[in-house]
C-alpha positions in Angstrom: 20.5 -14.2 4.1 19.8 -16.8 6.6 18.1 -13.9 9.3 15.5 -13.2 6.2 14.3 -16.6 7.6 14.0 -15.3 11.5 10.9 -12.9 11.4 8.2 -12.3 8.8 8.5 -8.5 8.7 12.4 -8.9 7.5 11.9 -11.7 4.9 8.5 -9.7 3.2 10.2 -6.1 3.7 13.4 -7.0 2.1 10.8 -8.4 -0.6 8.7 -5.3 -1.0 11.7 -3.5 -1.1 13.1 -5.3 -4.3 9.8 -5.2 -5.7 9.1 -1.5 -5.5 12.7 -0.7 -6.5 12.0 -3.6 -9.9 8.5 -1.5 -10.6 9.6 1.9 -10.2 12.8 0.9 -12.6 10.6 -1.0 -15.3 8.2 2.2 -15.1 11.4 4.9 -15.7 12.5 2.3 -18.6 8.8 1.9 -20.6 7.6 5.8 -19.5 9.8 7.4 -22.7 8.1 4.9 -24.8 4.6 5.6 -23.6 1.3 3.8 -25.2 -1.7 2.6 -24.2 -0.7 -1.1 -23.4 1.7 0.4 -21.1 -0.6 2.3 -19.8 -3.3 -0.8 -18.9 0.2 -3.1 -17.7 1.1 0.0 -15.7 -2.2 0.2 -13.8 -2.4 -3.4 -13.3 0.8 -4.2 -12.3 1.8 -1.2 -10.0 -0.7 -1.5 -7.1 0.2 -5.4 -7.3 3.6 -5.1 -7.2 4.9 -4.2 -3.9 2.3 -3.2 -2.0 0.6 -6.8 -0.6 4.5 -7.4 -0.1 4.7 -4.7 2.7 1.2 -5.3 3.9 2.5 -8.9 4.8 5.2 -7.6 6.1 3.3 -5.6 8.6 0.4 -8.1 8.8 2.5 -10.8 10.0 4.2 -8.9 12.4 1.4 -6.7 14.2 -1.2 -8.9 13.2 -1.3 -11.3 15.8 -0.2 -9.1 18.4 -4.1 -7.8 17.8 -5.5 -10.7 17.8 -3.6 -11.9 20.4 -2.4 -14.9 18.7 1.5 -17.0 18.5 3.7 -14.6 15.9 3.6 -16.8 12.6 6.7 -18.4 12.1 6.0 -20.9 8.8 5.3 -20.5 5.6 6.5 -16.9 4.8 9.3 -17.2 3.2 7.9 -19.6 0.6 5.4 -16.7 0.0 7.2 -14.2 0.0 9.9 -15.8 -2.7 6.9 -17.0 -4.8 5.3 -13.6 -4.9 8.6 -11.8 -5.6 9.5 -13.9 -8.0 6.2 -13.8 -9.8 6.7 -10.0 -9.7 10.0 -10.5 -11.3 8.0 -12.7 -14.3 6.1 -10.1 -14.6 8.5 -7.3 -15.6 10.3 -9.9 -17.8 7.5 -10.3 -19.5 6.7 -6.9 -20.2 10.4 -6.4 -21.0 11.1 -9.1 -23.4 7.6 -9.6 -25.2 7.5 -13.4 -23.9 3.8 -13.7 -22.6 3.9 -17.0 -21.1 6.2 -15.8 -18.4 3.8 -13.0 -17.9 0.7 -15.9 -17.3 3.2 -17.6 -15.0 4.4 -14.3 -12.8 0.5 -13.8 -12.3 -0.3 -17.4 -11.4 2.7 -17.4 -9.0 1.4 -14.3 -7.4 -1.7 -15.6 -6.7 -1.1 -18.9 -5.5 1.2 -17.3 -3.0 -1.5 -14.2 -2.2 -4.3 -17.0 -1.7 -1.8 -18.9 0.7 -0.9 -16.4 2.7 -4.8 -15.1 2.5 -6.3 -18.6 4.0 -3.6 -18.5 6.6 -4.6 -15.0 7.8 -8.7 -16.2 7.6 -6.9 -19.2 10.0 -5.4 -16.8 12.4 -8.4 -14.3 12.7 -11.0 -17.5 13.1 -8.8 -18.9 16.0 -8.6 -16.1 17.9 -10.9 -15.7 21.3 -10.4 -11.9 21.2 -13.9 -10.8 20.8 -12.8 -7.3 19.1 -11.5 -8.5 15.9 -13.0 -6.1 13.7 -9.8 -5.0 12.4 -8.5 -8.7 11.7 -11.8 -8.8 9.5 -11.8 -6.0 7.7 -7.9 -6.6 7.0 -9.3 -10.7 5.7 -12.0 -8.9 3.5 -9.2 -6.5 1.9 -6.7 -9.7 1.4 -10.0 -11.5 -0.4 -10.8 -8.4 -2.6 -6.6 -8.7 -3.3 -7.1 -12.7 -4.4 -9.9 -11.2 -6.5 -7.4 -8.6 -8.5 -4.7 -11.0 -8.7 -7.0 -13.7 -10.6 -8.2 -11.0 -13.1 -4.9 -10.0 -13.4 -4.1 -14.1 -14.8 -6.9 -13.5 -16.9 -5.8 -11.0 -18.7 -2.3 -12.2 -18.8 -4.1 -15.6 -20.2 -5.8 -13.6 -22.7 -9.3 -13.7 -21.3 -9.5 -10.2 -20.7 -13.1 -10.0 -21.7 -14.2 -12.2 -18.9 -12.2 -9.7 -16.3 -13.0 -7.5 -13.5 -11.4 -4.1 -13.4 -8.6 -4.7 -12.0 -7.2 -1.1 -11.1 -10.4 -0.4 -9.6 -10.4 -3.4 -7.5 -6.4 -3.4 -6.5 -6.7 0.4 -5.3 -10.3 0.8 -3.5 -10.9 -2.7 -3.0 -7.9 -4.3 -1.5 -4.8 -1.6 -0.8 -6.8 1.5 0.4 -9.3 -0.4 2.8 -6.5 -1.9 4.0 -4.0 1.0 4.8 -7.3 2.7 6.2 -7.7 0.0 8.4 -4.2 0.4 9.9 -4.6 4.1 10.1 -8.1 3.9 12.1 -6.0 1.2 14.6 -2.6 2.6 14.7 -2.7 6.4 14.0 -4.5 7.3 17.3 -2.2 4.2 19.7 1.0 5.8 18.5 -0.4 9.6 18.6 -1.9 9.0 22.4 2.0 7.3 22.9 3.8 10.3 22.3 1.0 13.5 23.0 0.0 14.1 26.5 -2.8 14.4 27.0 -4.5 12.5 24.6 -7.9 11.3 24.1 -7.8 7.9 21.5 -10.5 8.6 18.6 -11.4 5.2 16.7 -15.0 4.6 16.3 -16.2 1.5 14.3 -19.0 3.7 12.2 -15.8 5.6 11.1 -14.0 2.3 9.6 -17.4 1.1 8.7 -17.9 4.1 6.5 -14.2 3.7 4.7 -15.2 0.2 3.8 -18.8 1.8 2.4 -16.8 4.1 0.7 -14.4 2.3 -1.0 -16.7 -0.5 -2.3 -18.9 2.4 -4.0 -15.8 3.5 -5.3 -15.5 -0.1 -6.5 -18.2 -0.4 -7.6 -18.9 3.3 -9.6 -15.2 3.3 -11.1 -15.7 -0.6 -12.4 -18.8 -0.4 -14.0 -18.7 3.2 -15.0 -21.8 4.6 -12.3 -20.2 8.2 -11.7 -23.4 8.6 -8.8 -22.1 5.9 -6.7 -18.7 6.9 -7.0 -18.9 10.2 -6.1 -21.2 9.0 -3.0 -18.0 6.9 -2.1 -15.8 10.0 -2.7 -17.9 12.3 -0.3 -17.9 10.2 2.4 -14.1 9.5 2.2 -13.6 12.7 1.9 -15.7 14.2 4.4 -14.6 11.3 7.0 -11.3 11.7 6.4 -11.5 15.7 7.2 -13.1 14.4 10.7 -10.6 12.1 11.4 -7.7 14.4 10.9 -9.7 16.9 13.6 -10.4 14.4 16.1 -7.1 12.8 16.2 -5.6 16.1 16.8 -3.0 16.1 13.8 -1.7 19.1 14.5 -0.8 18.5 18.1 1.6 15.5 16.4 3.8 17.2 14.2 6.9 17.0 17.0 7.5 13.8 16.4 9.2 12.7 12.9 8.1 9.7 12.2 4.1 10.5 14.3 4.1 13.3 11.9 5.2 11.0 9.0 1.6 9.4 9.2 -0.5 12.5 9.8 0.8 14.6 6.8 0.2 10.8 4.9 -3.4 10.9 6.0 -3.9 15.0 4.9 -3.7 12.9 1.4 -7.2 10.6 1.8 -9.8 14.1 1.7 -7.3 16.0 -0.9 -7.1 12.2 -3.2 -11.5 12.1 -1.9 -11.9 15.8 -3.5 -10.0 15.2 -6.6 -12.0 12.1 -6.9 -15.1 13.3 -6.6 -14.6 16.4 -9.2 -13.7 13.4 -11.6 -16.5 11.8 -11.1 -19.1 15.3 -11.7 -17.6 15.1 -15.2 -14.2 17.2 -14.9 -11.5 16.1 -16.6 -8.3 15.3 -13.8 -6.7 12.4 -16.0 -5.6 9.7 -12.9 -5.1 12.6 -10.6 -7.3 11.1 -8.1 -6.1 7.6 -8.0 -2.3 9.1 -8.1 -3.3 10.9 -5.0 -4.4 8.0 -3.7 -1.6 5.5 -4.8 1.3 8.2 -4.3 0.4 10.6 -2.2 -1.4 8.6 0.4 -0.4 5.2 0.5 3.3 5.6 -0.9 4.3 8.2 1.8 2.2 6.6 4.3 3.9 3.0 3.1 7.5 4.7 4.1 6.0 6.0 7.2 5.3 2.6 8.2 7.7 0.8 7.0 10.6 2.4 8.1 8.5 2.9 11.9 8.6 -1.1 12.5 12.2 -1.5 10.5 13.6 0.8 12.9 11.4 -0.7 16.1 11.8 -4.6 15.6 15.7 -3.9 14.5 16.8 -2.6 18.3 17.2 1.1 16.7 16.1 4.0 18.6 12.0 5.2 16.8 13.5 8.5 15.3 13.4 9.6 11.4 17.1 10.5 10.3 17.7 13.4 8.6 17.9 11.3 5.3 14.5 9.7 6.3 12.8 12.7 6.7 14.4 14.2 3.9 13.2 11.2 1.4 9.7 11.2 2.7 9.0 14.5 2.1 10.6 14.4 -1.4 7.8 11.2 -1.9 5.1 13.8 -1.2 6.5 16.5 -3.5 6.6 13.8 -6.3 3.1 12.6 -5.5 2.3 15.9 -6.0 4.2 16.2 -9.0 2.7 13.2 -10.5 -1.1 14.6 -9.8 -0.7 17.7 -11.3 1.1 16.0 -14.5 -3.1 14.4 -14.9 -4.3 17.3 -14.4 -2.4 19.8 -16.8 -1.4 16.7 -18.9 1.7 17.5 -18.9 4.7 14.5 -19.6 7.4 16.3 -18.6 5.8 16.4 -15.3 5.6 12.8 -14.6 9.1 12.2 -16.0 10.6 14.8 -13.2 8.2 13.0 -10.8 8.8 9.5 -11.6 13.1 10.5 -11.2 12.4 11.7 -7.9 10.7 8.5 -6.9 13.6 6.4 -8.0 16.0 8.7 -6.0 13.9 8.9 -3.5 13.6 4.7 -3.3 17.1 3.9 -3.9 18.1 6.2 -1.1 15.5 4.6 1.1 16.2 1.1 -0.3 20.4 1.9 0.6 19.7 2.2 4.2 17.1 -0.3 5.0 18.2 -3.7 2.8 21.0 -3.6 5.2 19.0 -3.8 8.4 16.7 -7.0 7.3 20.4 -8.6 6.7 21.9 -7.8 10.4 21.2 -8.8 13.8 19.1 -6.7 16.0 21.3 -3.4 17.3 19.7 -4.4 21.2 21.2 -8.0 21.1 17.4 -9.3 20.9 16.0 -12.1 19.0 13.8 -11.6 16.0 
């Protein structure tokens, strides 16, 4: 346990990957018994969860390699054990009926999100790199996080009536900015590493538009304005169609784990579309957010995550058979799980949300391991 302690990335993966295994098991144990509190808990908690504990994990790790900054080396494992833990409460809570530990698991979270969210602000303010656009847009996503996490204790406190949405503000204002983010940075770098020739595509009206986009979305799906969020939806959707032309998707299907993140990315105009028809008045159920949350982010998320596991572990950047076979059965449940909203069908999200579960304990298997061991190359970190 002691190398959890050497590198950010291991200490917040091996996090994140308890976490999403704890959600994804809570979810298959209250889904049976479906009602509308679960629902609301559901929606909160999910995109809470284990997402910001991957996006540390990366954060931390690439971060200041952007911003061309010392790697951080304090403070992360008491975050990362107060945010996991506070996770933990939070299932209990839901499990056992004992509120309080709910109000503590959401105050824990918190504390630990607004830590590690000050220390980023810290890191991006020192830097002398005069292109830190990414750095800032990643600090406003963190913020908009804070901002979820506090109306999360809210509602956990009772106070519900004094909250933000918090759905609306977890997906489109903190985790999807932010995975766009990475994608406008990282997608074209890796894609001109491996295709030759390549020409890099990452204009700043493009991520400027994603960050438009997503606070309409904010915005419309909070406070029930179906004109701004199908503006929002559009412009993801139409973007997100560009993007996928200019950086040549096609050309990086080769490469497993290059192609990983492109077939992710086909997700953001399909999730945009589906969004949109929601917000002209038909009736998709949570298709769009699904898409969003599962399809996009959740494939993209083992795209990622297993790209820098294998990378800062010494192992050779190839997807396994077993990788390759798990990620694709994430997109096939994503899929799944959208067209349960739209047909309304239960038995559709029960077969999807067993897949998950397979699909994550399988992943989980083979990667907990690696955060435990030394590096395969001898290296430090």
């Amino acid at each position: 346990m002691q190398l959890l302690r050497i590198a950010p990335h291991r200490l917040y993966f091996f996090s994140g990957m308890l976490a999403i295994l704890a959600m994804f098991g809570w979810w298959g144990y209250r889904l049976p018994a479906l009602s509308a509190g679960g629902l609301q808990t559901h929606a909160m908690l999910m995109p809470l969860g284990f997402f910001p504990l991957f996006i540390l994990g990366f954060t931390f790790t690439a971060g200041p390699k952007w911003l061309a900054m010392p790697d951080e080396k304090r403070g992360f494992v008491l975050a990362g054990a107060s945010y996991l833990t506070g996770v933990a409460a939070q299932v209990f809570s839901d499990i056992s009926g004992l509120s309080w530990t709910g109000l503590v698991g959401s105050l824990l979270m918190l504390l630990a999100w607004l830590g590690v969210t000050l220390r980023w602000a810290g890191i991006c303010g020192s830097s002398a790199v005069k292109d830190r656009w990414h750095g800032w847009v990643l600090l406003s996503g963190m913020m908009h996080g804070a901002v979820a996490l506090f109306t999360l204790m809210l509602v956990r406190a009772g106070l519900s009536q004094y909250a933000l949405p918090t759905t609306a503000l977890a997906v489109f204002g903190f985790l999807l900015p932010v995975f766009l983010n990475v994608c406008h940075r990282m997608l074209p770098f890796f894609s001109q590493n491996v295709v030759q020739p390549y020409q890099m595509w990452k204009p700043y009206w493009l991520l400027a538009t994603w960050v438009v986009c997503c606070e309409l979305i904010v915005i419309g799906q909070g406070f029930v304005i179906p004109v701004m969020t199908a503006t929002g939806a559009a412009g993801l959707c139409l973007s997100g169609m560009t993007a996928l032309y200019r950086w040549q998707s096609h050309r990086c299907l080769n490469n497993r784990l290059l192609a990983m993140l492109h077939y992710a990315f086909v997700w953001l105009p399909v999730s945009a579309a589906l969004l949109l028809a929601q917000a002209s008045g038909l009736n998709t159920g949570s298709a769009a957010v699904h898409g969003f949350a599962l399809g996009l982010m959740g494939s993209m998320l083992i795209g990622f995550v297993s790209r820098v596991s294998f990378g800062h572990s010494g192992r050779p950047l190839q997807a396994p058979n077993w990788l390759w076979l798990v990620y694709w059965a994430a997109h096939f449940a994503a899929a799944l799980r959208v067209l349960a909203s739209i047909l309304h069908q239960t038995v559709l999200m029960q077969v999807s949300l067993t897949i998950w579960i397979i699909a994550l304990l399988v992943w989980g298997a083979k990667l907990l391991p690696v955060y435990l061991q030394p590096r395969a190359d001898g290296k430090a970190g």
